[in-house]
C-alpha positions as CSV (number, residue, x, y, z in Angstrom):
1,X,-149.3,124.3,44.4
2,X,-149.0,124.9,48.2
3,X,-150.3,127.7,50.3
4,X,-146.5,128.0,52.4
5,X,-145.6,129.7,48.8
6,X,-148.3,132.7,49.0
7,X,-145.3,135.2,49.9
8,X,-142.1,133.7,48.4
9,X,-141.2,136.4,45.8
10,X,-140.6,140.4,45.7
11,X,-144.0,141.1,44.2
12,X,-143.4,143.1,41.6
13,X,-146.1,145.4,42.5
14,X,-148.1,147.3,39.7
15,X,-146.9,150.7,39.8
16,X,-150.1,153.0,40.0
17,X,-152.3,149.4,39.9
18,X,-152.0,150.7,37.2
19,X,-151.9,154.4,36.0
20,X,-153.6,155.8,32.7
21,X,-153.9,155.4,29.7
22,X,-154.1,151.6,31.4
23,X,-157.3,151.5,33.2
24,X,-159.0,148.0,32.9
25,X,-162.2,147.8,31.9
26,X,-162.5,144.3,33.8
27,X,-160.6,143.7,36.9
28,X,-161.1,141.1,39.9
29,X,-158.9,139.6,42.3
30,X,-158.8,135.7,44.1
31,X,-157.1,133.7,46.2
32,X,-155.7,130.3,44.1
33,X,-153.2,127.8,45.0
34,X,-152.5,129.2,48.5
35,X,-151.4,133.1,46.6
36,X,-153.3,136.0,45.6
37,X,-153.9,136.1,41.8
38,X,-155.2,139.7,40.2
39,X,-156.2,140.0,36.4
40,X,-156.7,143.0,34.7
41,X,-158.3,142.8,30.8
42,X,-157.5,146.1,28.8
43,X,-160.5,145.8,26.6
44,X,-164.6,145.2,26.7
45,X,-165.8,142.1,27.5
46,X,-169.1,141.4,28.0
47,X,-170.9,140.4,31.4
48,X,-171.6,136.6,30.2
49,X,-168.3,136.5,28.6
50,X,-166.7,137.7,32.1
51,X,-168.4,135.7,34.0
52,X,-167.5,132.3,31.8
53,X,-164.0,133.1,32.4
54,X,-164.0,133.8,35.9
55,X,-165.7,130.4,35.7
56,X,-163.1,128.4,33.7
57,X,-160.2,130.3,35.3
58,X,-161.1,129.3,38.8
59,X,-162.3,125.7,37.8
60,X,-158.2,125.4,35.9
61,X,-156.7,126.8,39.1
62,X,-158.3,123.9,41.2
63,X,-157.3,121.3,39.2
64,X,-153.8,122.8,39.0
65,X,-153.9,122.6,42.4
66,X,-155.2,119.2,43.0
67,X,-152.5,118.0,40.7
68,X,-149.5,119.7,41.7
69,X,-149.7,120.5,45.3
70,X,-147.1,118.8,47.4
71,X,-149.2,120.4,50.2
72,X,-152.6,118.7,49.3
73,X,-153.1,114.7,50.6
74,X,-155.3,114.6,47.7
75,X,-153.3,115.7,45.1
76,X,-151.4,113.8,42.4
77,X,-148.1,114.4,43.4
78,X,-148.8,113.2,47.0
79,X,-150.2,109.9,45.1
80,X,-146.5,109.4,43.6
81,X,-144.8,110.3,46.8
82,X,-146.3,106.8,48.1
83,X,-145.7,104.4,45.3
84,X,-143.6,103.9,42.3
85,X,-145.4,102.4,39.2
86,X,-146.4,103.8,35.9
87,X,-149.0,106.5,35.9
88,X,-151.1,108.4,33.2
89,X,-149.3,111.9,32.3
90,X,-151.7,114.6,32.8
91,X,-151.9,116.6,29.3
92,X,-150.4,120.1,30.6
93,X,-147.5,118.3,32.6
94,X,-145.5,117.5,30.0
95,X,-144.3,121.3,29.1
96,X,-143.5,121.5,32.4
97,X,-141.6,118.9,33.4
98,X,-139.5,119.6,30.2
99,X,-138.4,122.8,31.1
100,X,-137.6,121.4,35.0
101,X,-135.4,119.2,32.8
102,X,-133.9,121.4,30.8
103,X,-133.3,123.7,34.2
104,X,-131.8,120.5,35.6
105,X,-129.5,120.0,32.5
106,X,-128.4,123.5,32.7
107,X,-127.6,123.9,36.7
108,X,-126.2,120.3,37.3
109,X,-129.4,119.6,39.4
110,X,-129.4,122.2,41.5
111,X,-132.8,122.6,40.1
112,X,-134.4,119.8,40.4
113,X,-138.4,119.1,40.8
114,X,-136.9,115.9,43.4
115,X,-136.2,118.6,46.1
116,X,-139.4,118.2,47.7
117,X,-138.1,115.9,50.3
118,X,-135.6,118.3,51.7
119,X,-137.9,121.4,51.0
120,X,-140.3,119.1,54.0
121,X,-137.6,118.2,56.1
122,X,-136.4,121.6,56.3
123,X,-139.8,122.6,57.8
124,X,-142.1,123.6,54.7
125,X,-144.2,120.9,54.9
126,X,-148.0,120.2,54.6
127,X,-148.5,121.6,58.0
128,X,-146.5,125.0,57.2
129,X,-143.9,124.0,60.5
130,X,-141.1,125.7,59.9
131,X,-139.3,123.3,62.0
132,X,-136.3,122.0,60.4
133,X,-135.6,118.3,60.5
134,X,-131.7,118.4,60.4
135,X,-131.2,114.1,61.0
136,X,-133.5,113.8,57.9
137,X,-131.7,116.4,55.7
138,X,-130.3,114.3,52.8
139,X,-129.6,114.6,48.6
140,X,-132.6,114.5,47.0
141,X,-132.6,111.2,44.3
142,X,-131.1,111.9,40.6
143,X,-133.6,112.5,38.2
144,X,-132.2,109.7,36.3
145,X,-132.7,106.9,39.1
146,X,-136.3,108.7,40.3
147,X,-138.1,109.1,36.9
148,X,-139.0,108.9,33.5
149,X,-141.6,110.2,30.9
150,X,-142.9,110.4,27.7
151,X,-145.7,112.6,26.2
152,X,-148.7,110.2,28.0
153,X,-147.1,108.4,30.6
154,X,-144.9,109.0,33.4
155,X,-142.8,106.5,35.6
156,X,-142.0,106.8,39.1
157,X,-138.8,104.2,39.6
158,X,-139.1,105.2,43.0
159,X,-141.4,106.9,45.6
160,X,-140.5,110.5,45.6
161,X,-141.9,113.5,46.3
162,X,-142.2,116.1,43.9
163,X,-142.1,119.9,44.2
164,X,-142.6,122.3,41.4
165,X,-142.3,125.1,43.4
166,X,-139.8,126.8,41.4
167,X,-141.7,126.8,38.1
168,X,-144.8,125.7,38.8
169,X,-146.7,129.5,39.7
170,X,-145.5,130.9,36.3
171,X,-146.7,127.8,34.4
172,X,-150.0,128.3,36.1
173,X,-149.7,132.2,35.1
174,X,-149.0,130.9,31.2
175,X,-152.4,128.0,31.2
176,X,-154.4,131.0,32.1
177,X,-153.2,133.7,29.4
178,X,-153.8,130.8,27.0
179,X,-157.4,130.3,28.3
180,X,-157.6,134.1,27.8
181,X,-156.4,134.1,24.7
182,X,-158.8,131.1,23.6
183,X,-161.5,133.4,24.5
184,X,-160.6,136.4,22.7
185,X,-159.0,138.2,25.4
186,X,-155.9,140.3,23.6
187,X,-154.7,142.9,26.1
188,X,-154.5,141.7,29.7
189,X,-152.3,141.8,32.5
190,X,-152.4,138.1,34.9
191,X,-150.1,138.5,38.5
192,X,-149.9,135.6,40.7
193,X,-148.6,137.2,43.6
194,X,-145.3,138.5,41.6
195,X,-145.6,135.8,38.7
196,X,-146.5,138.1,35.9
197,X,-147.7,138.2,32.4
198,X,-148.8,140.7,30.2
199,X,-149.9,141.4,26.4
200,X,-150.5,144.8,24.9
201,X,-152.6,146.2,22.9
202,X,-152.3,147.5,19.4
203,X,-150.8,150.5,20.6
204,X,-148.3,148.5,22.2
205,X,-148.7,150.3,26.1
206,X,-146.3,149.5,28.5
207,X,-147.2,148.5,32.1
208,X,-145.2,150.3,34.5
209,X,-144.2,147.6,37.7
210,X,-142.4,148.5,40.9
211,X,-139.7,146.5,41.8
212,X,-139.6,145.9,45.2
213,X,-137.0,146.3,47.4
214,X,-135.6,143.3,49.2
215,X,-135.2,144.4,52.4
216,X,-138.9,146.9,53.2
217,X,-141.7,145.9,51.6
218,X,-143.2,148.9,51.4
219,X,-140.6,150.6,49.0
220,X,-139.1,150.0,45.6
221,X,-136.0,150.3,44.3
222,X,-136.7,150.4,40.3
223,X,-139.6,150.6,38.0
224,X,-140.1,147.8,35.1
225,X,-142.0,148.5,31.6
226,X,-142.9,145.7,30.0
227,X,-144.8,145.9,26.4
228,X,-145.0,142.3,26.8
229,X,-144.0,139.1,28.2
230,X,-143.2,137.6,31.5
231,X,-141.6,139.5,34.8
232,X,-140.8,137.4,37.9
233,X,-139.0,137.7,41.3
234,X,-137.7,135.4,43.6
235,X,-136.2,136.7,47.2
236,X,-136.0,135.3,50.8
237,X,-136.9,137.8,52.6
238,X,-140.7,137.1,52.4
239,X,-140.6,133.4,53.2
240,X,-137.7,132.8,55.6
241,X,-137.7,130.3,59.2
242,X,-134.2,129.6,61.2
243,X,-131.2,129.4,58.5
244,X,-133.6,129.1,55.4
245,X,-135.8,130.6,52.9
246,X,-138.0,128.7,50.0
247,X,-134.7,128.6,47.9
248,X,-133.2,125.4,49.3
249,X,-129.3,123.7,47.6
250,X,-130.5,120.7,47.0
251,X,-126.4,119.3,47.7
252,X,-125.6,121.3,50.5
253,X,-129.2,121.3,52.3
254,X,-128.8,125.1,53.0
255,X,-130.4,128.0,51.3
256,X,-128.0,130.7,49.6
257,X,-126.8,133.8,50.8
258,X,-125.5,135.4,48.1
259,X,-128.1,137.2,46.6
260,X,-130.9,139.3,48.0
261,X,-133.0,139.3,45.3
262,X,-133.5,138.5,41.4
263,X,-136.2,139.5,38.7
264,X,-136.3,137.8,35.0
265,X,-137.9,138.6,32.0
266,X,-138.6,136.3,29.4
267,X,-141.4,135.4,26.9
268,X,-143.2,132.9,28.9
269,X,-143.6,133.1,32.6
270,X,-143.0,129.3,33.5
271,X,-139.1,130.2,31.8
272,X,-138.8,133.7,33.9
273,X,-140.3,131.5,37.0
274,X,-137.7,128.6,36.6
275,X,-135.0,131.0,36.1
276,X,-135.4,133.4,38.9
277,X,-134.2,130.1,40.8
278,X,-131.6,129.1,38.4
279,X,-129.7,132.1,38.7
280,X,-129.5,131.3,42.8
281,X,-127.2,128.1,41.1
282,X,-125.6,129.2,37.8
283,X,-124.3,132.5,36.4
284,X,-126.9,134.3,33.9
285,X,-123.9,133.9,31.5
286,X,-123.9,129.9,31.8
287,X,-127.9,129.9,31.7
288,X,-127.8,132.6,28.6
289,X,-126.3,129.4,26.5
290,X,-129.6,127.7,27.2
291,X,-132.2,130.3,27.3
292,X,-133.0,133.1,25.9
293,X,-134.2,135.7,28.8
294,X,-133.2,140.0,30.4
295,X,-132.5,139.4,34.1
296,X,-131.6,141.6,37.4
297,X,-129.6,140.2,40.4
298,X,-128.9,142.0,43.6
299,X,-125.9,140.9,45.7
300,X,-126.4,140.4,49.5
301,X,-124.4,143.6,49.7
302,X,-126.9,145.6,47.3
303,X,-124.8,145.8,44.6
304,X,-126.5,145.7,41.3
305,X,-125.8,143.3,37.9
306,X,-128.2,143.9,35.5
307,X,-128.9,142.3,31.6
308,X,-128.2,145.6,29.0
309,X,-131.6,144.5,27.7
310,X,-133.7,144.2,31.2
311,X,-136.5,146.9,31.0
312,X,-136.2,148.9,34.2
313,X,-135.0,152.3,36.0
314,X,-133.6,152.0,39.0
315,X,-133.6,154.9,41.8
């Protein structure tokens, strides 16, 4: 994943970072796929047991990096940008590209992991630009006439490059609460950057998380309480050059207006990542068919629509 994307979401800051009764007994912070990552675990681990999953954690964000970067000249998904062909499916690709599809599916391809193209040409590329390419500006290719895959392999019917920019954080967020959980690790807290996941205890503790507000940084504008599950943001007022921000219509070339912010919660972070983008394209009412998922939206004008079910106050 590419370092332009550090700052592209309302971090849904941890209110307190955090307060008690939610102290961690193990906390550290890093710097993964071009964002800042923190994870807190709620219970005793020991030092060698730590220091093994610090280990593995930074050794799976590397490789998630080296495979997924559109950023990275190294990376897998620069490899397909240069030649179509048939290429070995890395093993934790296929959950994701099946929810890009089924985000496809549900928008009409308006989310669509082909937009990497336009997302260049409009001046996030590798060299972080910002300096729109308007003559190049085109439709990205249909999923149907770009690729195909199975649970192994993956074709590429024609050079394309990929960006899984709207997904691809809270994926991430989900592989490492699964190595955590491998491990023994039942009550933690993983943030990437405003990507977030938690799990409870026994007690079932909520973790209080500001909501920031679109338009200064330094305040917010509700708190969330989450028992468990995924909370993510998406807003362009962190990551915005000339007319656009990181949320690019892949048929009109222009980023939307409309809406100041969203925040989604859902069971797994890679769904509340995908759908804090979706709902830019499609009504929470048309997505709601598809997916099951609590959801906040704020209009350009600061009006409100929130879920009944979405787990926040707001001031």
């Amino acid at each position: 994943m590419p370092s332009p994307q550090s700052s592209n979401k309302p971090k849904p800051k941890l209110a307190g970072q955090p307060k008690a009764p939610l102290q961690p007994q193990a906390q550290w912070s890093f710097e993964g796929i071009g964002t800042q990552w923190w994870i807190g675990l709620y219970q005793s681990v020991g030092p060698d047991t730590l220091k093994s999953l610090q280990t593995e954690i930074a050794a799976l964000v590397e490789t998630f990096d080296a495979t997924y970067s559109r950023f990275r000249s190294d990376s897998l998904v620069t490899t397909w940008s240069q030649a179509a062909g048939k290429y070995e499916l890395p093993a934790d690709m296929l959950p994701l590209l099946d929810m890009y599809k089924r985000l496809y599916d549900a928008t009409d391809g308006a989310v669509t992991p082909l937009i990497g193209q336009v997302m260049s040409d409009a001046g996030y590329d590798a060299n972080y630009s910002l300096q729109p390419k308007p003559d190049l500006l085109t439709r990205p290719p249909r999923w149907e006439d770009t690729l195909r895959y199975d649970a192994s392999t993956i074709e590429i019917l024609r050079p394309a490059l990929l960006d899984f920019g709207a997904a691809g954080k809270g994926y991430l967020v989900d592989l490492l609460c699964e190595l955590l959980e491998t491990n023994g690790v039942r009550h933690y807290c993983v943030d990437g950057s405003g990507d977030m996941r938690y799990r409870s205890g026994k007690a079932g503790e909520p973790l209080a998380v500001g909501l920031e507000h679109p338009d200064d940084p330094s305040q917010v504008i509700g708190v969330a309480r989450l028992i468990g599950g995924a909370l993510c943001g998406s807003a362009g007022n962190r990551r915005a050059w000339g007319e656009y921000t990181h949320i690019i219509d892949p048929f009109t070339q222009a980023s939307p207006q409309h809406l100041k912010a969203v925040w989604v919660t859902a069971a797994t972070t890679m769904l509340a990542d995908g759908l804090a983008t979706a709902l830019y394209f499609a009504a929470p009412e048309k997505l709601q068919k598809h997916f099951r998922f609590e959801y906040t939206l704020i209009n350009a004008d600061m009006t409100r629509l929130t879920s009944d079910a979405f787990p926040a106050e707001f001031f």
